[in-house]
N, C-alpha and C positions, 0 to 999 in steps of 0.2 A: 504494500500500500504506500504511497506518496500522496503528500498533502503540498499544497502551495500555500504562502502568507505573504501577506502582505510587508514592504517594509518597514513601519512603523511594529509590525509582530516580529518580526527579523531580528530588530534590534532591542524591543523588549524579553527576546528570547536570551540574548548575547549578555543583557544585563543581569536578567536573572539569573545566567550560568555566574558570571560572576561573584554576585553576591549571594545566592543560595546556596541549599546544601546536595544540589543536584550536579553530579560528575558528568552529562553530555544532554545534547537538546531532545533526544529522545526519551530521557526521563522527565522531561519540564513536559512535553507532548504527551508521554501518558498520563501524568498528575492532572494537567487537563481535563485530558477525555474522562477520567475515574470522577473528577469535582464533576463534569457535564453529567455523568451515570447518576450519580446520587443526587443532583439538582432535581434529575427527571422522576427519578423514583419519589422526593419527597414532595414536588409540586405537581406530578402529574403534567407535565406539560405537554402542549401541542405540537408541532411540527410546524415551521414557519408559513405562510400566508406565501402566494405568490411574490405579493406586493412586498412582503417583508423580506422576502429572500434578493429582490430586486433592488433594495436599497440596500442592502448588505453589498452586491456587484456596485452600487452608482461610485462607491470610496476607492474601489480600486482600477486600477492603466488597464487599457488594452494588452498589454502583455501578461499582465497579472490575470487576467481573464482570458486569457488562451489558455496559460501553462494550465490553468486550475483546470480547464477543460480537457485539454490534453491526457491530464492526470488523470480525470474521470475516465476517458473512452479506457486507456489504457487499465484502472482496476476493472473497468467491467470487463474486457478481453479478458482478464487473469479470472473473474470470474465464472467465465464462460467457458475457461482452457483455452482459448485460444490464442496464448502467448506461450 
């Protein structure tokens, strides 16, 4: 799986390595996703709205919006076997 951020996450990542007690960015990335897991479990939340997902895309370049795309076809090929 690969994921794209933005530069502004980039360098929030770069800090947190820093100053945290996390030894590489793939621990700062799963801490993440585990706080995203338990967000959902305790508030039951919903899956973003078009419109919300759209404004999530309006903050980031044209290239930040390819690669993210890119990223997509290519886990779904992995999902599908066909990589």
């Amino acid at each position: 799986m690969a994921a794209t951020v933005t530069q502004p996450q980039k360098a929030l990542v770069q800090d947190l390595l820093r100053r945290g007690p996390w030894l590489n960015e793939s621990e700062i990335i799963r801490h993440g996703i585990e706080l995203v897991r338990l967000e959902l479990e305790r508030e039951s939340l919903t899956p973003l709205s078009d419109a919300e997902r759209a404004a999530c895309y309006a903050d980031m370049s044209e290239e930040e919006i390819a690669a993210d795309h890119s990223m997509g076809e290519a886990s779904l090929k992995a999902q599908q076997g066909r990589c």
